[in-house]
C-alpha positions in Angstrom: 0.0 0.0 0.0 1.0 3.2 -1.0 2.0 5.9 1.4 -0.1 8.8 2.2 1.8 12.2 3.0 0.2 15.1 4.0 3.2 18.0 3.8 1.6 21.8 5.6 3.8 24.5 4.2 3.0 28.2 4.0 3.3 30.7 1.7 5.6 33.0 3.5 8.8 32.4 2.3 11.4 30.2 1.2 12.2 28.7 4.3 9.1 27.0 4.8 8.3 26.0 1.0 11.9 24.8 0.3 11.9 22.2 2.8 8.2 21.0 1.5 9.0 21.0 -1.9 12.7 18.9 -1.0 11.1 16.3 1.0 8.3 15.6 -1.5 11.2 14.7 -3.8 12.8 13.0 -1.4 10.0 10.8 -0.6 9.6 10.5 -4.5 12.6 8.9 -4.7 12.7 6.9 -2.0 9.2 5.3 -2.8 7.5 6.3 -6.3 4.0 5.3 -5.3 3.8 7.6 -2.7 0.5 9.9 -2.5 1.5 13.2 -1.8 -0.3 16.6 -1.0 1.6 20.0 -0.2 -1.0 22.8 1.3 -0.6 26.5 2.3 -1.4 25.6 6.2 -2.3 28.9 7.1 -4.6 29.3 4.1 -6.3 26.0 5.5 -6.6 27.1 8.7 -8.8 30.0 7.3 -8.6 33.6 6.6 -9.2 34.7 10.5 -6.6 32.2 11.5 -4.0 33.3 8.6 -4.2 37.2 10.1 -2.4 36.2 13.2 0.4 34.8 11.3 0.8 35.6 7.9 -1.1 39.1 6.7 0.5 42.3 7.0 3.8 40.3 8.1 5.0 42.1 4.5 4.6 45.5 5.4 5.9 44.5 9.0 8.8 43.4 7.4 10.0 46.3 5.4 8.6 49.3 7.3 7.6 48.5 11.0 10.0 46.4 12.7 9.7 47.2 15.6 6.1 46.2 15.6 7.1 42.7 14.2 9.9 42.3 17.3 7.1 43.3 19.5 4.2 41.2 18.3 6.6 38.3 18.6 7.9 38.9 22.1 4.2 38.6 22.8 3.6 35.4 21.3 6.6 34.0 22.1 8.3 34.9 24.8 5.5 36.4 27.1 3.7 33.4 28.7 0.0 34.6 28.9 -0.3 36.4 26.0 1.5 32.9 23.9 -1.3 31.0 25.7 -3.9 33.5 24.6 -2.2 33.5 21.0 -2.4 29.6 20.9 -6.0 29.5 21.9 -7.1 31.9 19.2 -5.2 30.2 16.4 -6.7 26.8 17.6 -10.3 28.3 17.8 -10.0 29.5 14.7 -7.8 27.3 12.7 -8.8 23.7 14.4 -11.6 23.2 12.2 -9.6 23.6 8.7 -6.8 21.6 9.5 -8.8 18.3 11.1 -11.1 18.4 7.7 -8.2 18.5 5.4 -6.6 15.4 7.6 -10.0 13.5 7.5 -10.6 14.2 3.5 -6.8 12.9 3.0 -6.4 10.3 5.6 -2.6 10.7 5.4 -0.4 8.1 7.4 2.1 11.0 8.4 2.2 14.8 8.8 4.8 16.7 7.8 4.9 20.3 9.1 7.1 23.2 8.1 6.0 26.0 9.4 5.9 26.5 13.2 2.4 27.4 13.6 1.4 24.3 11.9 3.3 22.1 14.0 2.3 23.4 17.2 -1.5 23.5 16.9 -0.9 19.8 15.2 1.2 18.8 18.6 -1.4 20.3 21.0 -4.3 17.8 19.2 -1.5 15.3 18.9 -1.0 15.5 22.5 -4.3 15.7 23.8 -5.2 12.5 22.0 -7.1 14.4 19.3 -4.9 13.7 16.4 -4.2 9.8 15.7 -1.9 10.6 12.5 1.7 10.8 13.7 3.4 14.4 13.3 7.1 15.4 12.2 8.2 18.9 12.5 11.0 19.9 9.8 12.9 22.8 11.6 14.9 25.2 9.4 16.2 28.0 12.0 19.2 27.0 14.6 17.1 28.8 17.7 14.0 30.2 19.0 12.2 26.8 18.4 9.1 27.4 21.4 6.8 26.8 18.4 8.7 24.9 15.5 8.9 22.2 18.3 6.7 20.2 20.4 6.1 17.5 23.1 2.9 16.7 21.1 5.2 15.9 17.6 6.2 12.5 17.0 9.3 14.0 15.4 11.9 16.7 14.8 13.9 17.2 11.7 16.3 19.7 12.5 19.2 21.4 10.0 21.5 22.4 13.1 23.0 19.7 15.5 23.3 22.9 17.8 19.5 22.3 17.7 19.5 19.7 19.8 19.8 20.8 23.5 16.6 23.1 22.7 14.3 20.9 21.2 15.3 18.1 23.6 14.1 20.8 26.1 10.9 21.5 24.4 10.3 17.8 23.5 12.1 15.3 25.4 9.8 12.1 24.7 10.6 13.0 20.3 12.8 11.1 17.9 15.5 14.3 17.2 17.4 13.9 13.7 19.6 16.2 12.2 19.3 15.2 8.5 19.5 16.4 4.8 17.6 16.5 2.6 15.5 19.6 3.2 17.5 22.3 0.7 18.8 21.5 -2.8 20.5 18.1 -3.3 23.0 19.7 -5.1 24.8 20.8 -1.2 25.3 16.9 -1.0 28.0 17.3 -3.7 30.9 18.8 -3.0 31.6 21.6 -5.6 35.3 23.5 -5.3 35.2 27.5 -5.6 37.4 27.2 -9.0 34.6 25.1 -10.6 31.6 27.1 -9.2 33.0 30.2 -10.4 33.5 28.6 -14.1 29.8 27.5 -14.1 28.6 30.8 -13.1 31.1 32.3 -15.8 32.5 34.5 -12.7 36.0 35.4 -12.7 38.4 33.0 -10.9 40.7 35.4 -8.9 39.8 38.3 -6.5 36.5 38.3 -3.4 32.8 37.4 -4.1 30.5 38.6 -1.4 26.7 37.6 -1.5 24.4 40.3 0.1 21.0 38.6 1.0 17.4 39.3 2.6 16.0 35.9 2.5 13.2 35.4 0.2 11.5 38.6 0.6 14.5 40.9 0.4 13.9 42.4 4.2 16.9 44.0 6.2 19.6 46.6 5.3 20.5 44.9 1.9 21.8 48.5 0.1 23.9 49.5 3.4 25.3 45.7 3.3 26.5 46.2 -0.3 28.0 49.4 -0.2 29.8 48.1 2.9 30.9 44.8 0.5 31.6 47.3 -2.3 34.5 49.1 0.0 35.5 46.1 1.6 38.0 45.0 -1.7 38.7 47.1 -4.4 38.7 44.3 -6.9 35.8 42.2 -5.1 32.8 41.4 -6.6 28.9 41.6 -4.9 26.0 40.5 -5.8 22.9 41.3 -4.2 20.5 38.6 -3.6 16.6 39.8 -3.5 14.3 36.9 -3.3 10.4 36.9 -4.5 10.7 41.4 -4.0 10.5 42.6 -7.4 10.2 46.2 -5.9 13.6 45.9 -3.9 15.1 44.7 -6.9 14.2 47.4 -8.8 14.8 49.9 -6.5 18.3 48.2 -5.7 19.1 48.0 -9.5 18.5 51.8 -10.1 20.5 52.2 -6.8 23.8 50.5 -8.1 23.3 50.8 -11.9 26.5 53.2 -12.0 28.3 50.3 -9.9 30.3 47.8 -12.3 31.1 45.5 -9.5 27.8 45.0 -7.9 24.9 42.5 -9.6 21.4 42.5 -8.2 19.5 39.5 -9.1 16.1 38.2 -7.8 14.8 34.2 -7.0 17.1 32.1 -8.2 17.9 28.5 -8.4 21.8 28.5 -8.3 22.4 28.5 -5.1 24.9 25.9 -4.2 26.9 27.5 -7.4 26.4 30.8 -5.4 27.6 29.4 -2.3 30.4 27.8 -3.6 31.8 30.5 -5.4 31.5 32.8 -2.9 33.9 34.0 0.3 31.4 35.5 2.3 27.6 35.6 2.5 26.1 38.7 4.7 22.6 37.6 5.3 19.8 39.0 7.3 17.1 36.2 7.9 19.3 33.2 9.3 17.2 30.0 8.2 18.3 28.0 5.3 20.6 30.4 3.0 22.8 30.4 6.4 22.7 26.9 6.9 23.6 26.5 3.0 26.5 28.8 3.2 28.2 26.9 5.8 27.8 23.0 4.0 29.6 25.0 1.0 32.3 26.4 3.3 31.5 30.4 2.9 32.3 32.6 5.7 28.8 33.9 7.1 28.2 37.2 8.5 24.4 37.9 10.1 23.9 41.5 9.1 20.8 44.0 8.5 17.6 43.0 10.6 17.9 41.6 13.8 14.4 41.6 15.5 12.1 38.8 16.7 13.6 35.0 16.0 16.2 36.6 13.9 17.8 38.1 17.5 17.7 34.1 19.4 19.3 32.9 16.1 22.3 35.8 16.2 22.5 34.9 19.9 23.0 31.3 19.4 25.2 32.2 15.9 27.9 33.8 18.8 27.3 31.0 21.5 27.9 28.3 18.9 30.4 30.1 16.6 29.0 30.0 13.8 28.8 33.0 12.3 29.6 37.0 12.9 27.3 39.3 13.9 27.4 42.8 13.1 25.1 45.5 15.1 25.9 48.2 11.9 27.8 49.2 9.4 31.1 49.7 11.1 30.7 46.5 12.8 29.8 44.7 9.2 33.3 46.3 7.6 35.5 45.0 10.2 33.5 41.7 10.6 34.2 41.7 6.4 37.7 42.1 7.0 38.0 39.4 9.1 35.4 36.9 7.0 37.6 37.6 3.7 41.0 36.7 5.6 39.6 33.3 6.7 39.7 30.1 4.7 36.9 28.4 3.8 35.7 25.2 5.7 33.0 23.2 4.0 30.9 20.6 5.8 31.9 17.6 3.9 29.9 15.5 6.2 26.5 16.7 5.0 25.9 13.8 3.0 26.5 11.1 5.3 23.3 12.3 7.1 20.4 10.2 7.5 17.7 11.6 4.7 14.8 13.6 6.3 12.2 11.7 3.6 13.9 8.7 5.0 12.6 9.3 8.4 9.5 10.3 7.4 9.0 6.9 5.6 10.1 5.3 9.2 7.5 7.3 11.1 4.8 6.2 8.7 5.9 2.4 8.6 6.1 2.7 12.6 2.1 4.2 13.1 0.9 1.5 10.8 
């Protein structure tokens, strides 16, 4: 009998719809007659329930920051009001998300956005939900809602994860796989060849400036920082799904020969490998990426809400730079393009998330 997967994304950015779209191919491959259905969980947990989560999170994003750092202290870091948050999402959304389970009749759930997972883990929990959950976590920190005692199990990107989810969800099966970006980080790919498949000089610095899918953080100051950094380096500015930033970023460096602004694209680990240093503002995946292909990371240009636990925990682990400004992202650039890099070359010898996915199915029947 064929294997019935019911994967909840969301439409918010790449960090959620990456990991869907790589573990449906993973499972795929692993079993061909797999039945598989990817859904926008906040869409199915209805329009009310989306507003607490996904609309206006845009225009938060780009112009009130300070409002998105607040509204998530409240949710997540301020007990009663993440109990009254939880409530409302579960009051509102509840309904959806148990009539798309019981029209599909999936024998696993795969979750990769938080919100997903935790209203799934509170029915799980309770004894409400008798399909068995996995959570596929893509940030290193700040996991109160990507994890939960209620979820069978935790996929997680970051062995660094592990001490927090295990606090979160001690009774879970916690693997740190791959399989949940771009295959193509399972090969190793040297900086000489990247550069010749991206028909990218061979000698002098490539810095990537990025914002995460939706362009968000101080991606103009970042490259005119990268731009002075080297006099013979290269930059290229990375904008996501944000046609508007793009544009406005194009216009901005048009008289700038060294600087490229391009939008979504799917070269990535060519990206990656070619570059020295990646100065990213959203953590998540693009980070993770950067430092399987060996590319000095530097967390620049937002800052607020989960984005501050994951800088914290970038220091405590080191991982990565952090830099508060501008001044603090030249000399953190100085130090990045004197360092060599250090790819992961044990990515690939990780147990496959669709792998364990398969495993929790097989176990629940």
């Amino acid at each position: 009998m064929a294997t019935r997967v019911l994967i909840l994304s969301a439409g918010i950015g790449e960090g959620h719809n990456l990991p869907a779209r790589m573990i449906a191919d993973g499972l795929l491959e692993l079993e061909p007659e797999c039945e598989l259905l990817t859904v926008d969980s906040l869409a199915e947990m209805g329009r009310a329930a989306a507003l607490l989560v996904d609309d206006g999170s845009e225009l938060m994003f780009d112009r009130f920051n300070w409002l998105f750092d607040g509204v998530y202290f409240l949710v997540s870091r301020f007990d009663p009001t993440r109990r009254i948050g939880q409530w409302l999402a579960e009051r509102l959304g509840r309904k959806g998300l148990i009539a798309l389970i019981a029209a599909q009749r999936p024998d696993v759930i795969v979750c990769t956005h938080p919100a997903a997972t935790d209203l799934l883990g509170r029915l799980r929990q309770r004894g409400e939900l008798g399909t068995p959950v996995a959570s596929a976590i893509t940030d290193l920190a700040g996991l109160r809602y990507w994890a939960h005692p209620g979820a069978d199990l935790h996929l997680i990107t970051e062995e660094e994860s592990r001490a927090e989810v295990e606090r979160i969800a001690p009774a879970s099966r916690i693997v740190c796989v791959r399989g949940m970006t771009s295959p193509e980080f399972e090969q190793p790919l040297s900086q000489v060849d990247a550069r010749a498949a991206l028909e990218m000089p061979a000698d002098g610095p490539l810095i990537l400036v990025s914002g995460g899918g939706w362009a968000v953080g101080d991606l103009g100051g970042a490259a005119e920082v990268a731009l002075a950094a080297d006099p013979t380096g290269r930059v290229v500015i990375l904008c996501g799904r944000s046609e508007q930033v793009q544009t406005r970023l194009t216009e901005a460096f048009a008289l700038a020969p060294r600087a490229k602004v391009i939008g979504f694209t799917e070269r990535m680990p060519e990206l990656l490998a070619a570059a020295d240093v990646l100065v990213h503002s959203t953590a998540g995946l693009t980070a993770f990426e950067a430092r399987i292909r060996g590319c000095q990371l530097i967390s620049y240009g937002w800052g607020v809400a989960h984005i501050r636990l994951n800088n914290e925990a970038y220091e405590r682990f080191g991982l990565a730079e952090v830099a508060a400004d501008r001044g603090e992202l030249a000399d953190a650039l100085a130090r990045a393009l004197h360092r060599p890099r250090t790819a992961d070359l044990g990515y690939d010898e990780r147990p496959a998330a669709a792998a364990e996915v398969l495993a929790l199915a097989g176990a629940a029947q």
